[in-house]
C-alpha positions in Angstrom: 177.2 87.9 49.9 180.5 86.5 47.9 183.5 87.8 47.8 184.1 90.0 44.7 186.9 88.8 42.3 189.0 91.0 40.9 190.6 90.0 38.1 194.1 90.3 37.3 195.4 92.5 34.2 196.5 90.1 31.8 200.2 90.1 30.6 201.2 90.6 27.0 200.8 87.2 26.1 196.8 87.1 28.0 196.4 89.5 26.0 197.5 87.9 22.5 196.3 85.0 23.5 192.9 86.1 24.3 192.3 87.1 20.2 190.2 90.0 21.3 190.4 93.1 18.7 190.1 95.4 21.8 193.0 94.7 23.2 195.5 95.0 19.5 196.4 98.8 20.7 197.3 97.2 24.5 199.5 94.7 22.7 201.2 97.2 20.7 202.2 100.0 23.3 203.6 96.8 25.4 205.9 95.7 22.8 206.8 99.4 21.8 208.2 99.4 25.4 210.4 96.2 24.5 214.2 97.0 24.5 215.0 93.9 22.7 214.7 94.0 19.5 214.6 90.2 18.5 211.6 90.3 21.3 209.6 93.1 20.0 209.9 91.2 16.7 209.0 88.0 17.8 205.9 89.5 19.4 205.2 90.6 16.7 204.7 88.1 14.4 202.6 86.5 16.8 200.1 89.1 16.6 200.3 89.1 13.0 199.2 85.1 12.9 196.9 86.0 15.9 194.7 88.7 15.1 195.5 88.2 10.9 196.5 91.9 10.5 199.5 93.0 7.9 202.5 93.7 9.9 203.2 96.4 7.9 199.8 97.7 9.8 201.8 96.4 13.1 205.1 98.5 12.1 203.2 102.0 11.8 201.3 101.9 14.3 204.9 101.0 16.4 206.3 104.5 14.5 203.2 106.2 16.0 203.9 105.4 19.0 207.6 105.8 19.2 207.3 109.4 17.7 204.8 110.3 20.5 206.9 109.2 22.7 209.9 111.1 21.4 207.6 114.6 20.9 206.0 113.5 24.5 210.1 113.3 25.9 210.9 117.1 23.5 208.8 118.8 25.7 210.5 119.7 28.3 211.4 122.6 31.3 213.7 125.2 29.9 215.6 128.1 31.0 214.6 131.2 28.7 215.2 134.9 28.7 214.4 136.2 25.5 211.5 135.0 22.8 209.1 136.4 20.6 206.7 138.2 22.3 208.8 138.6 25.4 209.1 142.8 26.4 211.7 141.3 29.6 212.4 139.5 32.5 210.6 141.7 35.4 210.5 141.5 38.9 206.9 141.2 40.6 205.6 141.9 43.9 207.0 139.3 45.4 210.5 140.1 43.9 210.1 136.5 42.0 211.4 136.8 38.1 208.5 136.2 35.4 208.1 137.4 31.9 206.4 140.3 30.9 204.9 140.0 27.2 202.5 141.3 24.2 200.6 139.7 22.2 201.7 140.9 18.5 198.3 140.9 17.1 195.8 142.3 19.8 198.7 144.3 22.0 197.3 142.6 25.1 200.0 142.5 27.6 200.8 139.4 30.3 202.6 138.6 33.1 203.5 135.0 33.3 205.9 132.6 35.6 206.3 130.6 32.4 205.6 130.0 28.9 205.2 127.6 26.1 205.4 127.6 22.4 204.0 124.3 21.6 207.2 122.3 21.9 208.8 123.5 25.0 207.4 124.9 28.5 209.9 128.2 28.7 211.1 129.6 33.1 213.1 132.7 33.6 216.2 132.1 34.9 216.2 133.3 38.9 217.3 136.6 40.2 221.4 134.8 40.7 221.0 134.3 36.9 220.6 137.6 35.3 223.4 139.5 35.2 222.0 142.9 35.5 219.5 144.8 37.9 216.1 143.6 36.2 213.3 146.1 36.5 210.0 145.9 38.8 207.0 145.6 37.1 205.6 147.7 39.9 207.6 150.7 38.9 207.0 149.5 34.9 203.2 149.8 35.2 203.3 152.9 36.9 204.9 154.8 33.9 202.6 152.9 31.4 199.6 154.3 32.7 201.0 157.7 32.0 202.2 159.5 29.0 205.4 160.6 29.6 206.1 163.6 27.9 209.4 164.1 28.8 211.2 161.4 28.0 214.1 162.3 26.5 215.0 165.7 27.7 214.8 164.0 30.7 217.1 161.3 29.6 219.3 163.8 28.6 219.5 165.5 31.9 220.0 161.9 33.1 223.6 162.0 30.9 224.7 165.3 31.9 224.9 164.1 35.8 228.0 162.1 35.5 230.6 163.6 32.9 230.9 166.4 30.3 229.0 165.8 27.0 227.5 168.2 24.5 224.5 168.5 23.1 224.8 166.5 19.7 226.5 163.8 21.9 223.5 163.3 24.3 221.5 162.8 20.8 223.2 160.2 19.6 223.5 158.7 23.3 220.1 159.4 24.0 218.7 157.8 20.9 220.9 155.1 21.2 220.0 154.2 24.5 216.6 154.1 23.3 217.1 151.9 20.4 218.7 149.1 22.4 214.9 148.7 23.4 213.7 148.7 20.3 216.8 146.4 19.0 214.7 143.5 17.7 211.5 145.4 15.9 210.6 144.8 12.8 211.8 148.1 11.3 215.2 148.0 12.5 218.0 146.3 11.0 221.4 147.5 11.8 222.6 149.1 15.3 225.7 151.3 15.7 228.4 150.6 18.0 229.0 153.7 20.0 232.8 154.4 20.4 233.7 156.9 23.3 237.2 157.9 21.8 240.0 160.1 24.3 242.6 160.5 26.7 242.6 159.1 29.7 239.7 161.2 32.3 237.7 163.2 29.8 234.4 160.9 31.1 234.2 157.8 28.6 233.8 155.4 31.2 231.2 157.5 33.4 229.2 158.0 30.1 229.6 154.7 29.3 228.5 153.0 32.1 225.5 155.3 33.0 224.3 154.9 29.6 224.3 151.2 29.6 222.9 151.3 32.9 220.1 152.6 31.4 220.1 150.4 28.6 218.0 147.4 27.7 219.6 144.4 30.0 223.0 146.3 30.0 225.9 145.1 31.4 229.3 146.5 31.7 232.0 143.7 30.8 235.5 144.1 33.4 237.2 142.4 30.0 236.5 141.2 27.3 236.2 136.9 26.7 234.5 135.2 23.8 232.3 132.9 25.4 231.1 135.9 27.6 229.6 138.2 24.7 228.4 135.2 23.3 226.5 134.2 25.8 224.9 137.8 26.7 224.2 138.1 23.1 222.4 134.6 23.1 220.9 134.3 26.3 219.5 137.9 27.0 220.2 139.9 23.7 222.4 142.6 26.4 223.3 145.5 25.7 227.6 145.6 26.5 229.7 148.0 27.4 233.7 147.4 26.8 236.0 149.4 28.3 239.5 149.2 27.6 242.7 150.7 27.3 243.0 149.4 23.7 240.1 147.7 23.0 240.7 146.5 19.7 244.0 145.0 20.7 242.5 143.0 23.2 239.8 142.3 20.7 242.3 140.7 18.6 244.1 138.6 21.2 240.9 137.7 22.5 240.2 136.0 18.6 236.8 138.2 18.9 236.9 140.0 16.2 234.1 138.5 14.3 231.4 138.4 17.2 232.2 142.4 17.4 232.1 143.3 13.6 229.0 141.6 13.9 227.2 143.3 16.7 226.0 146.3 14.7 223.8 144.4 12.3 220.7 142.2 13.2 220.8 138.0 11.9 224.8 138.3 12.2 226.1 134.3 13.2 229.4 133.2 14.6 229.9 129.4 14.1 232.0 127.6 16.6 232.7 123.9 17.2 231.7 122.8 20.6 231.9 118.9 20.2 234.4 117.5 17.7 234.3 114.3 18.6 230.8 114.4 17.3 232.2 115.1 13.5 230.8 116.9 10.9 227.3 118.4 10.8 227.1 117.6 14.5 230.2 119.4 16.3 229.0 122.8 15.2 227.1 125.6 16.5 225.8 129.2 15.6 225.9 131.7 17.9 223.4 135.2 17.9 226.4 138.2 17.4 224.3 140.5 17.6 223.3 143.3 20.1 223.9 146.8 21.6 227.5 148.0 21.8 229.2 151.0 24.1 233.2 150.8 23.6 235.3 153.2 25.1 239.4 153.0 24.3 242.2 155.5 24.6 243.6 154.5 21.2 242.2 154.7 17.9 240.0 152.1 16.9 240.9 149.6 13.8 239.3 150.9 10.8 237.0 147.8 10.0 235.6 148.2 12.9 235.1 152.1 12.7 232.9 151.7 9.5 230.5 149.9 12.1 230.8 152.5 14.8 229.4 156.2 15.7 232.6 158.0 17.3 232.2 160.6 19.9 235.4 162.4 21.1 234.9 163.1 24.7 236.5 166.5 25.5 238.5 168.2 28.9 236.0 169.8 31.0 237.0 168.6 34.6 234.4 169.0 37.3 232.3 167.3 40.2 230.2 164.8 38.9 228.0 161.7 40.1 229.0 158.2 40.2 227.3 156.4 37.5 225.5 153.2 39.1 223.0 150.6 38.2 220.8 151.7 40.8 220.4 155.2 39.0 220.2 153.5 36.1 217.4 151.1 37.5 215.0 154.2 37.5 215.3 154.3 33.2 215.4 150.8 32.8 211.9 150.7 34.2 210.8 153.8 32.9 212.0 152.9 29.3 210.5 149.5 29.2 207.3 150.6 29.7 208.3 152.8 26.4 208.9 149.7 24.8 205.8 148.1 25.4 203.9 151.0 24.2 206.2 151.5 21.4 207.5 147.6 19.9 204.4 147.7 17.6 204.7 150.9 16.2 206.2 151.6 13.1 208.8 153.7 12.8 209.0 156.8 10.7 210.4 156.7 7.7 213.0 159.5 6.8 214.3 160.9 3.9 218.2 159.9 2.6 220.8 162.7 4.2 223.5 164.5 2.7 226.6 163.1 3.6 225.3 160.0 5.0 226.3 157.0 2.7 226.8 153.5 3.0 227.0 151.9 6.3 227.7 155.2 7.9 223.9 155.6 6.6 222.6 152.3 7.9 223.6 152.8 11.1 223.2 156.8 11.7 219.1 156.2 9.9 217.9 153.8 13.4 219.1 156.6 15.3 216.9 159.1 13.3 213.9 157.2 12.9 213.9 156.9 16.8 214.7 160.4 17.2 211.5 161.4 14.9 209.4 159.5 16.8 209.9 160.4 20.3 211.7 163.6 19.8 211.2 165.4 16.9 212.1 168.5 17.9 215.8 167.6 18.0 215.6 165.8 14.8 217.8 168.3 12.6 220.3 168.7 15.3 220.7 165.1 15.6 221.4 165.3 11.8 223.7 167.9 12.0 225.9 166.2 14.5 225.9 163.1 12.6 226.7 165.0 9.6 229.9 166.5 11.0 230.5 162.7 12.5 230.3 162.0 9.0 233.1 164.4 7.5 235.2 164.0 10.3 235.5 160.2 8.6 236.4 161.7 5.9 239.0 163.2 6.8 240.7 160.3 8.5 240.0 158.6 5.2 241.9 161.1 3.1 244.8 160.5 5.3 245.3 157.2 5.2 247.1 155.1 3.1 244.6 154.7 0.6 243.4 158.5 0.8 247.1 159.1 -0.2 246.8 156.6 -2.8 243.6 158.1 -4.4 245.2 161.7 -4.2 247.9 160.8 -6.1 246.2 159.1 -8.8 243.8 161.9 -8.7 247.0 164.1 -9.6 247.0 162.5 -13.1 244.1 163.7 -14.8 246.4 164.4 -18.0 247.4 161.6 -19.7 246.0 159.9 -22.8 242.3 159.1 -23.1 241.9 155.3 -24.0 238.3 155.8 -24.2 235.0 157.9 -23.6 236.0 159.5 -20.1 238.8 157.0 -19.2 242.4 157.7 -18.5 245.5 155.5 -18.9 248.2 156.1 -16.1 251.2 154.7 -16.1 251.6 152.6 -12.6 255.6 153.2 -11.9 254.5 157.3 -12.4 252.3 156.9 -9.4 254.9 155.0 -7.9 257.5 157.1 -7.9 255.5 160.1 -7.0 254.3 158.4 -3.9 257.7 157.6 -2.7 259.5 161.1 -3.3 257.4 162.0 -0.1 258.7 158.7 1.7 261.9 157.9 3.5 264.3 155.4 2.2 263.2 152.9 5.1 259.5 153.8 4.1 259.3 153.2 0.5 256.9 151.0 -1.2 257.3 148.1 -3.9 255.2 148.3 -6.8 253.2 145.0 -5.7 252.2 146.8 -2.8 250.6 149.4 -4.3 249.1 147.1 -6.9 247.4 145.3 -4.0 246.0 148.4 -2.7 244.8 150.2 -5.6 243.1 146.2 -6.1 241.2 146.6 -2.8 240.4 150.1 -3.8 239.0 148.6 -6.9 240.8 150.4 -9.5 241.9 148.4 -12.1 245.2 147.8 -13.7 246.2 146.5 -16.7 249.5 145.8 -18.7 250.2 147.5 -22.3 253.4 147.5 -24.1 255.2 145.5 -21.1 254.1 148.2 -18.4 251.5 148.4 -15.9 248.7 151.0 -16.3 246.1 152.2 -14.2 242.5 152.4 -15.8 240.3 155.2 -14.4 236.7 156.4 -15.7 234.4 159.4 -14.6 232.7 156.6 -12.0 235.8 155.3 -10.1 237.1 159.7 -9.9 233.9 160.7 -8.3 233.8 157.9 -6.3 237.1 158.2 -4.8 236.5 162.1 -4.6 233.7 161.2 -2.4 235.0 158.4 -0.9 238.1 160.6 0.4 236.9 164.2 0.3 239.8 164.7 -2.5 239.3 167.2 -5.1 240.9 167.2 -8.7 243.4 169.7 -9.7 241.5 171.2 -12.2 238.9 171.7 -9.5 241.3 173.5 -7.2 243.9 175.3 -8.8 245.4 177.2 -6.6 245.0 176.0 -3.2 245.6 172.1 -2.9 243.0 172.0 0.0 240.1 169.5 -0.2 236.6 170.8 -0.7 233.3 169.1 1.2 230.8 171.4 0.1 228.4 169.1 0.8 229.1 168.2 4.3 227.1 170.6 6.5 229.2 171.9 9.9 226.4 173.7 12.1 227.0 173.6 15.9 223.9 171.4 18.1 222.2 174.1 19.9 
């Protein structure tokens, strides 16, 4: 028998020479591999003349080609620890890291090695990677199957091990604890920073480290460095605890200030450039702020970033308490993700507006309740109550600030000439000089100071007959009587105290 012959493939120009039709797509993904242009575009023409196509036909069928290729070259291997979908990073039974997830629409859950969402395959980082004890699946599955009844009494006791707290505190702990779970569902929106305020051993770093121990992915930070939160916020949406002698000192000289302000509420950016050289458009980034916040600090805080916080002053009960460590806190983690899987498509209860509770204080005091009336309803009104006294106590370090003194004294002049239905015209230097008879010589203010102040206060000034006035309405004087717990003095005329009546002060039982 002969010898078969096996015939060669042809090379590009066989295969424009050969005039077959069959072979036009062939031609085309050879000279889409050209990296000379003036080749690819010789070639080109030939198979134009060749085959007596339009090369317009030629060109998009190039573009085709060259955009698979670039989708084909997208799709690539890459490290991931938090997406949609994604309950967390878990440890199986062979102690390798995969991804533990729901599907949003049937609540069917998965364990996977790896993931893709049409563009790019997704791998948890390894074990060396994560920086925090994640939980085992194991020990997660095992509190799924059961309905766990006691979960935040339980918590509670949890708290109680390793420092002094009271009973209103291991509320707002408790419930805050669980929200960093629930940080990125679909009825939350804001997140409160958690301030542990007091002298130095009254327990702020015990409670602060076992309750982000417990936390979703916590992590407790030795300092404090930029890239660091911005990283843990990115990468695995952490919860952090800070804990620092003056924290928002070193927040400043750290030039953080804007990735903390942000933590509290959910879509908060920080742009940074990362490549100059690249120019505009190109040499910037945004960076996810957001996330779970402890802080503890043995000064006060700055008052910015006290509108964003939930301050708990830790009190002097010395005694023997436990350690707080991430092993303990291991035990929660895994107990409190398998909460989160049962819980991430729920809706949350909605609650009514409480006294005393306004403006951001509300925002981030309502997550906090909604959680608390779903999973433990019975200490719904206490939580309230402390959060309530929270509340005033903010009031009262408002009405003794600068701008609490401020709207006191303008308060004081409810008796000059009405310029209109329920407006008052007070002269500016009156206010002036009434603020600086209870100032020392080395204290006392300049008139453009205390314009600028009663402008951020957003009372308005105006100049009549060459002097400057100040213009207040009914609004503006029950605003700043709410605003600073100030009463007028035709509303207290004989005491000079301030009146909250409707702050509520009952004790957590």
């Amino acid at each position: 028998m002969a010898d078969e012959i096996i015939a060669a493939p042809l090379s590009i120009d066989g295969l424009i020479a050969s005039n077959n039709p069959s072979n036009l797509l062939a031609i085309v993904q050879a000279i889409s591999a050209m990296d000379e242009p003036i080749v690819r575009e010789g070639y080109i023409g030939s198979v134009v003349k060749k085959f007596n196509v339009p090369k317009k036909m030629i060109l998009q069928m190039l573009q085709a080609m060259v955009g698979q290729q670039e989708d084909e070259a997208e799709t690539k291997t890459t490290i991931k620890a938090d997406f949609e979908g994604l309950i967390d990073l878990v440890s199986d039974h062979q102690g390798n890291i995969v991804f533990w997830t729901i599907n949003s629409l049937t609540g069917e859950l998965g364990q996977y090695s790896s993931w893709n969402d049409g563009t790019t395959e997704f791998i948890p980082p390894t074990l060396a990677q994560i920086p925090y004890m994640p939980p085992k699946l194991s020990e997660i599955m095992c509190h799924y199957k059961i309905e766990d009844r006691n979960l935040f009494r339980e918590l509670g006791q949890y708290l109680k091990r390793f420092c002094y707290v009271t009973d209103g505190q291991i509320l707002v702990v408790g419930n805050m604890i669980l929200a960093t779970y629930l940080q990125d569902h679909s009825d939350i929106n804001y997140i409160p920073i958690i301030s542990l305020i007091g002298e130095p051993e009254r327990g702020k770093s015990r409670l602060g480290m076992a309750a982000t121990f417990a936390s979703f992915r916590g992590v407790v930070m030795n300092g404090i460095r930029e890239a660091h939160i911005i990283r843990l916020a990115e990468d695995y949406s952490a919860t952090i605890f800070i804990d620092l002698r003056a924290a928002w000192k070193k927040v400043v000289a750290e030039k953080c200030e804007d990735i903390i302000l942000g933590r509290y509420e959910k879509g908060h950016q920080v742009m940074r450039v990362i490549s100059p050289e690249k120019g505009a458009y190109a040499d910037s980034r945004f960076f996810k702020a957001y996330g779970p916040t402890f802080l503890a600090s043995n000064e006060p805080l700055d008052r910015i970033l006290d509108t964003r916080c939930i301050p708990l002053i830790m009190g002097n009960h010395p005694a023997e308490y436990e350690k707080p460590t991430e092993q303990k806190g291991l035990v929660w983690r895994e107990r409190l993700v398998a909460w989160k899987a049962k819980t991430i498509l729920q809706s949350l209860p909605a609650i009514e507006p409480v006294q005393g509770l306004k403006g951001r204080f509300w925002d981030i005091s309502s997550t906090l309740l909604r959680i608390c009336s779903l999973v433990f309803p019975e200490g719904y009104e206490a939580l309230k109550t402390e959060l309530q006294k929270i509340a005033q106590e903010k009031v009262e370090a408002r009405r003794s600030s600068w701008e609490g003194t401020i709207a006191q004294h303008v308060l004081s002049f409810l008796n000059p000439s009405i310029i209109g239905s329920g407006s008052y015209l007070i002269k500016l230097a009156d206010i002036l000089n009434k603020i600086n008879m209870s100032l020392p010589n080395d204290r006392k203010i300049s008139s453009q100071y205390l314009g600028l102040k009663l402008k951020n206060m957003s009372i308005k000034t105006k100049h009549i007959q060459g002097h400057s006035h100040v213009i207040i309405d009914k609004s503006l004087i029950d605003n700043l009587r709410e605003q600073y717990g100030l009463v007028t003095a035709s509303d207290q005329p004989t005491t000079g105290t301030a009146s909250d009546g409707n702050i509520i002060n009952k004790e957590v039982n």
